[in-house]
Every structure is written in structure tokens, then in C-alpha cells.
Residue frames as qw, qx, qy, qz and C-alpha x, y, z in Angstrom:
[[0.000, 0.890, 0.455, 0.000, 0.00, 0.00, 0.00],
 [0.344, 0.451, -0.065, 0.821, 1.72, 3.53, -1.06],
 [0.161, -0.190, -0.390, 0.887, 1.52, 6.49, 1.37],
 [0.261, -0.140, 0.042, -0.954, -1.37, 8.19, -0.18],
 [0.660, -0.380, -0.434, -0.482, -3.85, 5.19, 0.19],
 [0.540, -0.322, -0.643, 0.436, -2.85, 4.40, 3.59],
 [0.181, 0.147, 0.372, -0.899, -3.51, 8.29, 4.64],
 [0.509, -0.186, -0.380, -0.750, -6.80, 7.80, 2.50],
 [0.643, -0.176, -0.744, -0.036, -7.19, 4.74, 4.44],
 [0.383, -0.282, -0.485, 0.734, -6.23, 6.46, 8.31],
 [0.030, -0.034, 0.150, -0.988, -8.31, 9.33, 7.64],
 [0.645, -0.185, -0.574, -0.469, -11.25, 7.61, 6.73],
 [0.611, -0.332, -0.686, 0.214, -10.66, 5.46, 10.31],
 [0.253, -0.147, -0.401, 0.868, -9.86, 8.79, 12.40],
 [0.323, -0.219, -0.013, -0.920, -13.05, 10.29, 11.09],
 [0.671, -0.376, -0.523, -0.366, -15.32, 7.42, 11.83],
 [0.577, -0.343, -0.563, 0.482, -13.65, 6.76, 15.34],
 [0.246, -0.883, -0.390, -0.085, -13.94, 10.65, 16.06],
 [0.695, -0.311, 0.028, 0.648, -10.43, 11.64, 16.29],
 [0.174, 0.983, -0.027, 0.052, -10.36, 15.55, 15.06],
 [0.334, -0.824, 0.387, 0.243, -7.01, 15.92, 15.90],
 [0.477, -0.443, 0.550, 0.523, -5.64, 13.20, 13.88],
 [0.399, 0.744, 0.500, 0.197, -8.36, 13.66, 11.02],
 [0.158, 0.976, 0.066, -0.132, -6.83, 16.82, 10.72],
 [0.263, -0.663, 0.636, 0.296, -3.26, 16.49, 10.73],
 [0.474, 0.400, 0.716, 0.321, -4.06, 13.09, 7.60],
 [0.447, 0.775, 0.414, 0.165, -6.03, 15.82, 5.80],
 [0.056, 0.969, -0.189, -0.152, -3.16, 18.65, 6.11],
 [0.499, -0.375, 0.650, 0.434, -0.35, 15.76, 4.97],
 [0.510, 0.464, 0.624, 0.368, -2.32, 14.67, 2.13],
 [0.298, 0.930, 0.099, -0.189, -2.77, 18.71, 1.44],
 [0.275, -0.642, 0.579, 0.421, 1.39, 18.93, 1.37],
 [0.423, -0.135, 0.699, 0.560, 1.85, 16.09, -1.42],
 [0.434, 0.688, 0.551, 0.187, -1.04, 17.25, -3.55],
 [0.057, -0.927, 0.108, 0.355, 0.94, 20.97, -3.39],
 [0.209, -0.574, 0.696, 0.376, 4.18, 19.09, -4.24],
 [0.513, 0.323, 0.723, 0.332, 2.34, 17.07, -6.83],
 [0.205, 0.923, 0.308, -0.108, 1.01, 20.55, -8.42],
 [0.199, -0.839, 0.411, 0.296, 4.30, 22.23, -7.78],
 [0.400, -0.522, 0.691, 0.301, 5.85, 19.72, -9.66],
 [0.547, 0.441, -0.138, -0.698, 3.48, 18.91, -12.46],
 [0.191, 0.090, -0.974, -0.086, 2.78, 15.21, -11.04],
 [0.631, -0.017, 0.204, -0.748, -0.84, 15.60, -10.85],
 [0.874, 0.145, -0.321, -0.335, -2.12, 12.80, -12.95],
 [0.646, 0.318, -0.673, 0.172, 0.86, 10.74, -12.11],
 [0.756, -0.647, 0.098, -0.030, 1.36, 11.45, -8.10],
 [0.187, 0.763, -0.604, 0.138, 4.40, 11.39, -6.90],
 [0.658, 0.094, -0.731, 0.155, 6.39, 8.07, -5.95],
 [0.728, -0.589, -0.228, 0.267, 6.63, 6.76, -1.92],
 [0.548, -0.159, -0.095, 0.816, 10.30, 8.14, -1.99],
 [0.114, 0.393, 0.080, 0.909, 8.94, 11.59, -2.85],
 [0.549, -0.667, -0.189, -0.467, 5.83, 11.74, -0.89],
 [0.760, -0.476, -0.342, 0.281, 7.91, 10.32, 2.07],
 [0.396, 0.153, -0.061, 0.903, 10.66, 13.24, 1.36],
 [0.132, -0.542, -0.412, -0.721, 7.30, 15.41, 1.84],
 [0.751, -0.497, -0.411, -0.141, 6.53, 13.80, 4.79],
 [0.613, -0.084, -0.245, 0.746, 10.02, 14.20, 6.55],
 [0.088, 0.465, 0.056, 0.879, 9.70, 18.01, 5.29],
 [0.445, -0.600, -0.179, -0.640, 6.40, 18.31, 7.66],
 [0.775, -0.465, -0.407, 0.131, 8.01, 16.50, 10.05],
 [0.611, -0.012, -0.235, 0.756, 10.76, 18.33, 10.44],
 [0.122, -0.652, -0.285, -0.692, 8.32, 21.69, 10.58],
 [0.723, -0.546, -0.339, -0.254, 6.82, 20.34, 13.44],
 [0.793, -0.349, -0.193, 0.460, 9.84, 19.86, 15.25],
 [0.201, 0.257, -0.123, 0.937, 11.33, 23.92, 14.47],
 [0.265, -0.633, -0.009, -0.728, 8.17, 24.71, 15.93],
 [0.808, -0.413, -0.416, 0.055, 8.04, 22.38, 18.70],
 [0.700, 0.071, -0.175, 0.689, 11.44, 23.94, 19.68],
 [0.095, 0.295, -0.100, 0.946, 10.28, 27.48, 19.25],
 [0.668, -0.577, -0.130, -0.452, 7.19, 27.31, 21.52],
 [0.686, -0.392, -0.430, 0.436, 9.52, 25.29, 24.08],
 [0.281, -0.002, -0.226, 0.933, 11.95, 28.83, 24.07],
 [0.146, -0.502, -0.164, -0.836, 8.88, 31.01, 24.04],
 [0.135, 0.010, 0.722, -0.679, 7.61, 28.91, 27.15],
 [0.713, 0.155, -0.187, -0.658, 4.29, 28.01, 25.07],
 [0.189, -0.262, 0.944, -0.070, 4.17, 24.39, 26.31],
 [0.599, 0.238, 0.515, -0.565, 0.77, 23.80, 25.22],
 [0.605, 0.678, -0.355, -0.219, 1.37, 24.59, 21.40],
 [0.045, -0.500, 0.863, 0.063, 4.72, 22.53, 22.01],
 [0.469, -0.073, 0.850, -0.228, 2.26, 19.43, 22.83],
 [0.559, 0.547, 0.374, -0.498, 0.28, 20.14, 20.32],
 [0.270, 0.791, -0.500, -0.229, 2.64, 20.45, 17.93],
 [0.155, -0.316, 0.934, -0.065, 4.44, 17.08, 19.34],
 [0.558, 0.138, 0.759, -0.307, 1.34, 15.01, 18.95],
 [0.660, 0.676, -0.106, -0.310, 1.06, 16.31, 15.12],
 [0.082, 0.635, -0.765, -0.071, 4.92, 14.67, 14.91],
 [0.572, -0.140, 0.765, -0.260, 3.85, 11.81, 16.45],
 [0.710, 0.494, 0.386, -0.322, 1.09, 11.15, 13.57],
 [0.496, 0.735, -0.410, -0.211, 3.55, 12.36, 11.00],
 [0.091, -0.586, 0.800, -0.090, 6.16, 9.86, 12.35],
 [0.720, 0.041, 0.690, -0.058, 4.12, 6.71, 12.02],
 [0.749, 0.582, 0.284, -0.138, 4.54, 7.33, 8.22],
 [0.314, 0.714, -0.626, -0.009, 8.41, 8.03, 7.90],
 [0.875, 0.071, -0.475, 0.061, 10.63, 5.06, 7.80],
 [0.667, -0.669, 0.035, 0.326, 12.44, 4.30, 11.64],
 [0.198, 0.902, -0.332, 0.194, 15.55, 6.80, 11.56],
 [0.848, 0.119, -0.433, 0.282, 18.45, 5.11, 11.95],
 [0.628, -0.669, -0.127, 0.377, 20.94, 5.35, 15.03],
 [0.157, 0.955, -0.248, -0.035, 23.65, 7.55, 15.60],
 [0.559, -0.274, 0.747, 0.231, 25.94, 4.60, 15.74],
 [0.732, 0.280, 0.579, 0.226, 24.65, 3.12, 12.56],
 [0.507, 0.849, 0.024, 0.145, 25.13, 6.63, 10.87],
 [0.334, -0.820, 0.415, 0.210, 28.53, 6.89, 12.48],
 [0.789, -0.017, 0.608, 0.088, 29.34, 3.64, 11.08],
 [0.542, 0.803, 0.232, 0.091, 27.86, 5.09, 7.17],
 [0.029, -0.998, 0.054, 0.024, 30.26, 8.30, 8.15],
 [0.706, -0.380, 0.581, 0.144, 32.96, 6.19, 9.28],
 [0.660, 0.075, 0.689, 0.291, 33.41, 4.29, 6.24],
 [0.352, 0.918, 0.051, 0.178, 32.47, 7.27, 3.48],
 [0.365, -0.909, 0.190, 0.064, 35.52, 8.84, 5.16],
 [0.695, -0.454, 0.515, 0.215, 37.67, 6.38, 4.64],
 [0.746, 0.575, 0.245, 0.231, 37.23, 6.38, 0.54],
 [0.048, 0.999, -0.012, 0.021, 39.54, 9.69, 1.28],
 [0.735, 0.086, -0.269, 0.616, 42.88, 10.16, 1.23],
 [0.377, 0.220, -0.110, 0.893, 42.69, 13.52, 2.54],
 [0.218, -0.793, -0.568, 0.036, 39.08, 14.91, 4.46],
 [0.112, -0.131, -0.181, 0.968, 38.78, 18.67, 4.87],
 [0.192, 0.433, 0.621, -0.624, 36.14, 20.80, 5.36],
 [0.150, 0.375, -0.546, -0.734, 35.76, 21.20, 1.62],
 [0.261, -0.122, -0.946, -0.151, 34.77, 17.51, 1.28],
 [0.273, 0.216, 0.730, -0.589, 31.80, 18.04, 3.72],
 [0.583, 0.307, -0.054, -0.750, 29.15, 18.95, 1.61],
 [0.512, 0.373, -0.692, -0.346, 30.13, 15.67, -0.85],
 [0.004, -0.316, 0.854, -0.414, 30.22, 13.82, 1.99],
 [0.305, 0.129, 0.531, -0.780, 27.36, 14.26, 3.36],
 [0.718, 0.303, -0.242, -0.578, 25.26, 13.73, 0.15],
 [0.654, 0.176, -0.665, -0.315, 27.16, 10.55, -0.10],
 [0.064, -0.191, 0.794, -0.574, 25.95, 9.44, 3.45],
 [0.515, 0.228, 0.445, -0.696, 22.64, 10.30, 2.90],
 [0.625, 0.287, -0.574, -0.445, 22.40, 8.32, -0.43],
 [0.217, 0.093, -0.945, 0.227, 23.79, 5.02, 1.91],
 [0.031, -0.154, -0.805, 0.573, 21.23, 5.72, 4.42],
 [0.047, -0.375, -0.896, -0.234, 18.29, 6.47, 2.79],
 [0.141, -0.747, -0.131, -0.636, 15.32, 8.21, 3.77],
 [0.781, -0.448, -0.340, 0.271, 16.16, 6.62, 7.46],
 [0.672, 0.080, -0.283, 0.680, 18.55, 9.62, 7.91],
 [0.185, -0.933, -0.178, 0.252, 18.32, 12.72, 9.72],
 [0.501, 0.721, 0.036, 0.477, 19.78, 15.04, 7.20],
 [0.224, -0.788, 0.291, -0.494, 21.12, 17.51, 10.84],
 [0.883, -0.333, 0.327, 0.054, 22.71, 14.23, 12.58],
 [0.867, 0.159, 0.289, 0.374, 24.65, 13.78, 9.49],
 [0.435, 0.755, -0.078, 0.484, 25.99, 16.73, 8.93],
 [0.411, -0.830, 0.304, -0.224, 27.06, 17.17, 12.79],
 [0.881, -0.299, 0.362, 0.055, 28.73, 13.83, 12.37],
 [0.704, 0.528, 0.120, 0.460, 30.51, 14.19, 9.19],
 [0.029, 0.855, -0.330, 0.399, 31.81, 18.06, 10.72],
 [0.733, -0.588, 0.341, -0.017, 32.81, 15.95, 13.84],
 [0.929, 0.115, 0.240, 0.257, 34.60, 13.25, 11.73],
 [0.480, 0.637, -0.137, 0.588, 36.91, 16.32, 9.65],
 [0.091, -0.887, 0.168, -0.420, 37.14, 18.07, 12.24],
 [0.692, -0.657, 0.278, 0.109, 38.98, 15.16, 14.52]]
């Protein structure tokens, strides 16, 4: 089952069971990939799992700048609110991998080098996140890869 018939499928159960909260948050993911299908002029077609999941990350990762900025503002309610929209988003990204297992990725990219400077980071990085998939946290891997040049 792809991503959009399983939200078609989870919104459909959250309205009959009465859940507003996560009936909304289903009906504001599915709004994101039908933008980024427009934006990208894959109506008819839709966009693959790996894109709509890249979509999905995107709103996850929203959720979590704002989760952050309502913690500093002392807005703890929003924060929860916010967190419980992650939550929902997160049962539809693939499990994110450890920071061991991306050390490991980092580790071994590294080693293709004869030489690692902060030049290489960018290259790196892309070729970390290719290894690891959508499973990576794109800000984990780039603090590990600066760690790795930088010892």
C-alpha cells in the first residue's frame, strides 16, 4: 500500500472513530503532497513513496522547528500540540536510523579519502545520505561528518 492510500485509508478510520485531531493532521499531509504534486506537475501521475515520504520528513521536520520554538517562548501547550502532530507524521516516515549506525555510514564514506577537509563536507554528506536512505536525519549527518573532519 503507497503512502497516499494508507492516509486515504487512516483518515477515513480517524473520522469514523472521532479523532479531530488526527483527522486533521491526515487531511493537512495529504494537502502537502497534492501541493508538491502541483508544484511539480505530477498531478495525474502522483508522486512516488520516496517523494511523498521526502514530503513527509519536510512536515516533520516543521513540526519539530516549531516544537522547539514554543519550548523557548515557554508556550508548552502549542509545544504538545505540535508534538502530537509529529507523532502522527512519524508513524509514516521510515524508523531513523541510530547515531551509531550513521557513524558507522560516516565512518566508512571517510575512509574512501585520502585527505578529508572541510571542503569535502558537503560531498560527503550527500554521499551518506544516499547510503542511508530516507532513514537519515539530514542535521545528525551533517554534525557527524563536521565531527569526523574536524577530529
Amino acid at each position: 500500500m503507497d503512502i497516499k492510500e494508507k492516509l486515504n485509508s487512516d483518515l477515513k478510520q480517524a473520522m469514523l472513530a472521532g479523532d479531530k485531531a488526527r483527522a486533521e493532521t491526515i487531511r493537512g499531509l495529504k494537502s502537502a503532497i497534492l501541493y508538491a504534486e502541483v508544484a511539480g506537475s505530477n498531478r495525474e501521475d502522483g508522486l512516488t513513496n520516496e517523494k511523498a515520504t521526502a514530503v513527509l520528513a519536510k512536515e516533520a521536520k516543521k513540526r519539530q522547528e516549531s516544537i522547539d520554538a514554543y519550548q523557548q517562548s515557554g508556550n508548552h501547550d502549542q509545544a504538545e500540540a505540535e508534538r502530537a502532530e509529529k507523532a502522527i507524521i512519524d508513524a509514516y516516515l521510515p524508523e531513523q536510523l541510530s547515531e551509531e549506525e550513521l557513524n558507522t555510514i560516516v565512518e566508512k564514506t571517510c575512509e574512501t579519502y585520502d585527505e578529508l577537509s572541510m571542503r569535502d563536507m558537503g560531498e560527503v554528506i550527500s554521499k551518506v545520505k544516499a547510503q542511508a536512505g530516507p532513514g537519515a536525519d539530514g542535521a545528525l549527518v551533517a554534525r557527524l561528518v563536521k565531527d569526523r573532519i574536524n577530529s
